[in-house]
C-alpha positions, 0 to 999 in steps of 0.5 A, a space after each residue: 019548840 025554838 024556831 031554830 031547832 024545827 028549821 034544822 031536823 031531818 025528816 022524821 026526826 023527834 026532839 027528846 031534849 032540849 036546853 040551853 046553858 045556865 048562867 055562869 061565872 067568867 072566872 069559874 074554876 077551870 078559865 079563871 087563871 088562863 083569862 087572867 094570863 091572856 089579861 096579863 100579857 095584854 097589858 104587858 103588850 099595852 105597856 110596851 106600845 105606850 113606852 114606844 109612843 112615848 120614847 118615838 113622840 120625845 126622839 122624832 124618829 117615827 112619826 105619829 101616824 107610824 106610831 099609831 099605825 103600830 100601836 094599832 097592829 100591836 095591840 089587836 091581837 091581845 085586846 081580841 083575845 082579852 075580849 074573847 071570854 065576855 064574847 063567849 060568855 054572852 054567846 053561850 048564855 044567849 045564842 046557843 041551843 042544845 038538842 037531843 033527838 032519835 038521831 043525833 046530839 045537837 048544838 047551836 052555836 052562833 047560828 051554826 049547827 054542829 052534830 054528832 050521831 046518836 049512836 050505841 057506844 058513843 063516848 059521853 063523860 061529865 064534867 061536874 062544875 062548883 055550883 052544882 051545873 055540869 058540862 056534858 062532853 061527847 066524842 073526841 072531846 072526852 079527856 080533853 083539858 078541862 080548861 079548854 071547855 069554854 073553847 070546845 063548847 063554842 067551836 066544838 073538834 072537828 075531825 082532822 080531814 074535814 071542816 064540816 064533820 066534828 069529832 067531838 062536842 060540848 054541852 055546857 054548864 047544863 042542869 042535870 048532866 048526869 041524867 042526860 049522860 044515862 039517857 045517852 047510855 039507852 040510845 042503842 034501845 029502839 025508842 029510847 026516851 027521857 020520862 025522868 027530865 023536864 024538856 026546856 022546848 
């Protein structure tokens, strides 16, 4: 069992499941064209501090400090941003853990640990992706756009009135979403294990 995992469950707690996202695409079907905006305004954003440096380098009227100083101010914002889907991408693929336990549905994400009970009636749904993997949404996160899945697997809903209790979750580009989805449907049977998947402990 990962060494992240066991330092987290409760007393009394069992792990059933446990994976991690496959490996995916950064322009798949449901981001490609909101990261080709963010792209877009960026270097539009880059092409309005070069004509600026440019157009105060040749006048004088700012110096070249100011000039950078803006240009520094300018830019930050969309380089992070156009930064952010390598920046997820690398930190689902290689530093996030999901769990399945007799008391709740587990996501590492970045070292913080997000959960949502596993309860009778909780709202699961899957969101079926091109090359045959899924994404399995919980809670709040259930018909939320399809776009923002990225988003949501890596900072997860919080509920409104508080920082730390998340209303909804995320796992993401997973093997076989469909058959955790009918596990999670047994969760009000006392003892309810997975026998048909292959636990990645």
């Amino acid at each position: 069992m990962d060494t992240r995992l066991k330092n987290i469950l409760w007393e009394g707690e069992e792990v059933r499941w446990s994976g991690r996202p496959k490996p995916f695409s950064l322009f798949d079907h449901d981001s490609k064209n909101s990261i080709l905006l963010t792209w877009i305004v960026s270097a539009l954003v880059l092409a309005a501090v070069i004509v600026l440096m440019v157009f105060s380098s040749i006048t004088g009227t700012r110096s070249f400090t100011d000039v950078l100083i803006m240009a520094i101010v300018a830019l930050f914002l969309p380089v992070a941003l156009s930064a952010r889907p390598f920046m997820d991408k690398k930190c689902l693929e290689k530093n996030t853990l999901y769990a399945i336990t007799n008391f709740r549905i587990i996501a590492l994400v970045k070292g913080e640990v997000m959960y949502l009970p596993l309860v009778k009636g909780i709202k699961t749904a899957v969101q079926s992706h091109e090359d045959g993997f899924g994404s399995l949404r919980f809670g709040e996160l259930v018909g939320k756009p399809a776009k923002k899945s990225r988003d949501h697997a890596v900072i997860g809903m919080r509920n409104v009135d508080s920082r730390e209790d998340m209303a909804g979750l995320m796992f993401y580009h997973i093997d076989q979403p469909g058959q955790l989805l009918r596990y999670l449907r047994l969760c009000g049977r006392e003892n309810a294990e997975i026998h048909h998947l292959q636990p990645v402990l």
